[in-house]
C-alpha positions as CSV (number, residue, x, y, z in Angstrom):
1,X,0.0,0.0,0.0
2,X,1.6,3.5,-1.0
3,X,2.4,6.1,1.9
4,X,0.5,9.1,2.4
5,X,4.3,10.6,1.3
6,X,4.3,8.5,-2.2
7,X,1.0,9.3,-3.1
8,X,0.7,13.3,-2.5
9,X,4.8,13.1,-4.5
10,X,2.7,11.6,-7.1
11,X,0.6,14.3,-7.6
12,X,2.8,16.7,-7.3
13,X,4.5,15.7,-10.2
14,X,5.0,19.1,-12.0
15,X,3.6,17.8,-15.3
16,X,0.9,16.0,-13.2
17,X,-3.2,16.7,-14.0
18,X,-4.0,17.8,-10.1
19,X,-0.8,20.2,-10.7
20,X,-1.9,22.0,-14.1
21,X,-5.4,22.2,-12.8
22,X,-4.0,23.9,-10.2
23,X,-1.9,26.3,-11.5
24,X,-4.7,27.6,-14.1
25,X,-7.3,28.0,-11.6
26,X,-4.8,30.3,-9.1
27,X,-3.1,32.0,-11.9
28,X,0.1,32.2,-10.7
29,X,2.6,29.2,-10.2
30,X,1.8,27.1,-6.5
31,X,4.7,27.3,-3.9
32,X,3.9,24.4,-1.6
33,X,1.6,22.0,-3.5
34,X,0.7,20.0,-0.1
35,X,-1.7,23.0,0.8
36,X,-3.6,22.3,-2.2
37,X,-3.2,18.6,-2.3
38,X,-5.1,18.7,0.8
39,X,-8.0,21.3,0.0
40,X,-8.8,19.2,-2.8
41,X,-8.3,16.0,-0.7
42,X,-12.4,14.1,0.4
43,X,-12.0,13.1,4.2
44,X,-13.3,9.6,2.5
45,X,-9.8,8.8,1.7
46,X,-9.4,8.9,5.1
47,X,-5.5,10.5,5.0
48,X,-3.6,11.3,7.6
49,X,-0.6,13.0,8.1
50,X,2.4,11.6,10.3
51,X,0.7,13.1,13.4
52,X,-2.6,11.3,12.8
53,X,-4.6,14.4,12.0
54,X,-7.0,13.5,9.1
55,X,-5.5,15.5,6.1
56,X,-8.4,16.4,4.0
57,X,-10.4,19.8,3.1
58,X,-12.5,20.8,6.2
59,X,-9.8,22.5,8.6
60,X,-9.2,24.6,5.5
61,X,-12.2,25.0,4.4
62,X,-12.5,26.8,8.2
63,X,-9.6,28.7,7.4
64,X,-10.9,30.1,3.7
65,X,-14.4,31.1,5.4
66,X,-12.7,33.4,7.2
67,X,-10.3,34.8,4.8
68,X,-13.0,35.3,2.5
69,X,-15.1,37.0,5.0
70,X,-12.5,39.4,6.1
71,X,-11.7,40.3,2.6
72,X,-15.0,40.7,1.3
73,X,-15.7,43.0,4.7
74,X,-13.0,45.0,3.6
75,X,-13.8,45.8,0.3
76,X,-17.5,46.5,1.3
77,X,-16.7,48.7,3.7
78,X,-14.3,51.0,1.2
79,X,-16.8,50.2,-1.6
80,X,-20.1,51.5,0.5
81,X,-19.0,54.2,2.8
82,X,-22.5,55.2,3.5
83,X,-23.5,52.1,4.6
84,X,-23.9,51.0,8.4
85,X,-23.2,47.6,10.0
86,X,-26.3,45.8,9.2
87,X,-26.1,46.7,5.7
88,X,-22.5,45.6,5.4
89,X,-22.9,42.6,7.7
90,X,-26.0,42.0,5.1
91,X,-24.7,42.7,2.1
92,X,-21.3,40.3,3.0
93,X,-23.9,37.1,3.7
94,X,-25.1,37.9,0.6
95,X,-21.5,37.1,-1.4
96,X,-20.1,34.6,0.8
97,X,-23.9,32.4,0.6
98,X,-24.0,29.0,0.3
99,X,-25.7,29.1,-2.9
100,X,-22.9,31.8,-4.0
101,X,-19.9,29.9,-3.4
102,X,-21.2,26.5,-4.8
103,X,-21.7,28.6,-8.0
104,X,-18.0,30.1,-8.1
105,X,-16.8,26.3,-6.9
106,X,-18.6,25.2,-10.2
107,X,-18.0,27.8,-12.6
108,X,-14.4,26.8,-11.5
109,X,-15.1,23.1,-11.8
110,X,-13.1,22.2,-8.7
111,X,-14.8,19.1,-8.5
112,X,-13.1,17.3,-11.1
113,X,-9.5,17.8,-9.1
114,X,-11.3,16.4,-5.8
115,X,-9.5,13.1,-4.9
116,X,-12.2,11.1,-3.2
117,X,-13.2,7.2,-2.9
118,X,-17.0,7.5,-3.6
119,X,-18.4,8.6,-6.8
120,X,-18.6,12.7,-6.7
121,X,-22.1,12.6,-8.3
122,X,-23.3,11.5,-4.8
123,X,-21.9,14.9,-3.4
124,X,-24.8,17.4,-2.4
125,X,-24.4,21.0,-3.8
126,X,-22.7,22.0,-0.8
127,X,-19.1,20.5,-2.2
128,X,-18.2,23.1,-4.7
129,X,-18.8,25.9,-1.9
130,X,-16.8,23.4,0.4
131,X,-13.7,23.1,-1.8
132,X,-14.0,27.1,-3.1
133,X,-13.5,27.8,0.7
134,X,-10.3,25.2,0.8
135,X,-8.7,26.9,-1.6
136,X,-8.9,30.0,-0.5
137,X,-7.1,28.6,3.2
138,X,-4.9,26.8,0.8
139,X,-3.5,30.7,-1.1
140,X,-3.3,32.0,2.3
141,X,-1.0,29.2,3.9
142,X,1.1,28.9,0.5
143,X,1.0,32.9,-0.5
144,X,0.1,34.7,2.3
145,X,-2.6,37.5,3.1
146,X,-1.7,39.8,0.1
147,X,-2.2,37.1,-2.5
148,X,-5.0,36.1,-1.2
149,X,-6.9,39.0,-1.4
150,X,-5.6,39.3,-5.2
151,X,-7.2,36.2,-6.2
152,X,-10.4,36.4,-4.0
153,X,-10.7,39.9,-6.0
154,X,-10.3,38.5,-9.2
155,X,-12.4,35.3,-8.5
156,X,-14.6,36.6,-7.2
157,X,-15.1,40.3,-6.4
158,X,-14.6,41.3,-9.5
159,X,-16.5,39.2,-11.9
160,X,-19.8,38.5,-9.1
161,X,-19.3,41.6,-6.4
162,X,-21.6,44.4,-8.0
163,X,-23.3,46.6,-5.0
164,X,-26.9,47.0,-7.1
165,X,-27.7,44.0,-7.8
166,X,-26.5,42.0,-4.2
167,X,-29.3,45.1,-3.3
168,X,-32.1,43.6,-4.3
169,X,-30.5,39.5,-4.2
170,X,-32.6,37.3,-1.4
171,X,-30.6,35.0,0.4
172,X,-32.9,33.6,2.4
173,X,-36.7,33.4,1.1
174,X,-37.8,31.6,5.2
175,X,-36.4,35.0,6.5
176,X,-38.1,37.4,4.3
177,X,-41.5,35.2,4.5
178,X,-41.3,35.2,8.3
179,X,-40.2,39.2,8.8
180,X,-43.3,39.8,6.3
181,X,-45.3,37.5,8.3
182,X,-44.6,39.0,12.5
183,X,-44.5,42.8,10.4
184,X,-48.2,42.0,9.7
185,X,-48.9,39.8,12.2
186,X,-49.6,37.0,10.4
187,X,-49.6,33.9,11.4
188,X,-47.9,30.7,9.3
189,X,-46.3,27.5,10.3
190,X,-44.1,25.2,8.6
191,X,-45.3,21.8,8.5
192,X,-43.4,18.4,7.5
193,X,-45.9,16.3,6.2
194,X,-43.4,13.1,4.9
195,X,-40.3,11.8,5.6
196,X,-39.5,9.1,3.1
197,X,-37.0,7.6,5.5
198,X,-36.5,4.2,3.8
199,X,-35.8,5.7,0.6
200,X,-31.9,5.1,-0.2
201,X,-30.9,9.3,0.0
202,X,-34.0,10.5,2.6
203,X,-36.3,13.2,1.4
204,X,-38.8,15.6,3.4
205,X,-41.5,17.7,2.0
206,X,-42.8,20.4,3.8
207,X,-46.4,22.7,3.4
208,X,-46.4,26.1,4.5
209,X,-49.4,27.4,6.5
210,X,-50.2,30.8,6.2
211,X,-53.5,31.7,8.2
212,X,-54.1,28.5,8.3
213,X,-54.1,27.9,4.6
214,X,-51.4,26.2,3.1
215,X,-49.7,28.6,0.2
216,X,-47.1,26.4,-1.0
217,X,-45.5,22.8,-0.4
218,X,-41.9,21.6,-1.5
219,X,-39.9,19.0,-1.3
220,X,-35.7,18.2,-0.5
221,X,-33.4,16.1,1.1
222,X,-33.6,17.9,4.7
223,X,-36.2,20.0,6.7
224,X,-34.0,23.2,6.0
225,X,-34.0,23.1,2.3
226,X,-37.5,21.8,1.9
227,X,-38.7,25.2,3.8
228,X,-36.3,27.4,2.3
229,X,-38.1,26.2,-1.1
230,X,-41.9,26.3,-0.2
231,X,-40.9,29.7,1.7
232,X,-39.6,30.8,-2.1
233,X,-42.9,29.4,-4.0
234,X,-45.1,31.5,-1.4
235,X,-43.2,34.5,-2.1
236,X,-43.7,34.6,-5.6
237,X,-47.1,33.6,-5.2
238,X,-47.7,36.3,-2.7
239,X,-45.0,38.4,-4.4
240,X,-47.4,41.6,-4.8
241,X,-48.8,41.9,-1.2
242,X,-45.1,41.5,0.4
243,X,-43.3,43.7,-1.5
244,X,-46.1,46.4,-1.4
245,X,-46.2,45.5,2.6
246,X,-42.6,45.7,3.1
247,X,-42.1,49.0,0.9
């Protein structure tokens, strides 16, 4: 069986796959190709490193969420003087979403450098944001703060970060519906109303109450997505009266 040593030297191989990949994604050529080796690295390989800490993408992905955050803050708060700490803090959940970073993690196609022992189409969503964010720990370790921020601002400030639009973006459709519903005093409840639990990948779908009516009903592989997707439905449906209500 090949060492943890013999199979990262492998792949470090500068005329390697994993090492190109690399170096066209960053734009600039990798000093220590171990960082990266181990954003892109699935914790199903189960790798450890000669201290028996499992080397694999979450304790960078940590690391990325913050660098990301703190660069992102930055920029906002030179970009949008005006703007207070709500808006900022608002505006910053707004690039650094789930939904965001699983888009840049695709349009990057990270996933096809991921060294994993399952088949990736059995990944949820969640792994492009994952690995975006182990990257970005990855630059800091190897590069430092300063070229971090470089490639976080051409990555993604640049092509995704415009003020106007992230104005009017929803993150979080349960938020809005609820704010809309206590503003007016409105009562609604979320309901699960199956589990398919013996299905092989689990599925809930949820009806949402409003007033005792339900107003929309949605379906997802956990609780949280399921209402995040029938509290979407009943704000297009309802569109109109919240947006007049909330203006």
């Amino acid at each position: 069986m090949a060492s943890l040593k013999n199979i990262f030297s492998s792949r470090s191989d500068k005329d390697g796959t994993f090492y190109k990949g690399i170096k066209k994604i960053l734009g600039f050529t990798p000093g220590n190709i171990e960082f990266y080796e181990e954003a892109f690295t699935h914790r199903s390989m189960n790798n450890k490193n000669v201290e028996g800490i499992p080397h694999n993408y979450e304790r960078l992905e940590f690391l990325g969420d913050a660098m990301l955050g703190s660069v992102i803050a930055a920029h906002l708060f030179k970009k949008v003087p005006e703007g207070n700490e709500g808006y900022l803090t608002k505006m910053r959940s707004k690039v650094v979403s789930r939904e965001h970073l699983n888009e840049l993690g695709r349009d990057l196609k990270l996933i096809q450098l991921v060294k994993t022992s399952i088949p990736t189409k059995q990944f949820g969503e969640n792994i492009h944001g994952n690995v975006f964010e182990a990257l970005v720990g990855a630059i800091y370790l190897d590069k430092g703060y300063r070229n971090c921020e470089k490639f976080i601002n051409r990555r993604v400030i640049k092509p995704y970060v415009d003020i106007p639009k992230l104005e009017g973006k929803i993150i979080s459709y349960k938020s809005l519906f609820i704010e809309w519903c206590q503003k007016n005093k409105k009562s609604f409840k979320f309901n699960v109303y199956e589990d398919t639990g013996n299905d092989v990948l689990k599925h809930f779908a949820v009806k949402l109450e409003l007033e005792k009516h339900t107003v929309a009903k949605a379906r997802a592989t956990s609780k949280k997505k399921a209402e995040e997707r029938a509290a979407k439905r009943a704000y297009y449906k309802l569109q109109k009266q919240i947006e007049v209500r909330n203006s």
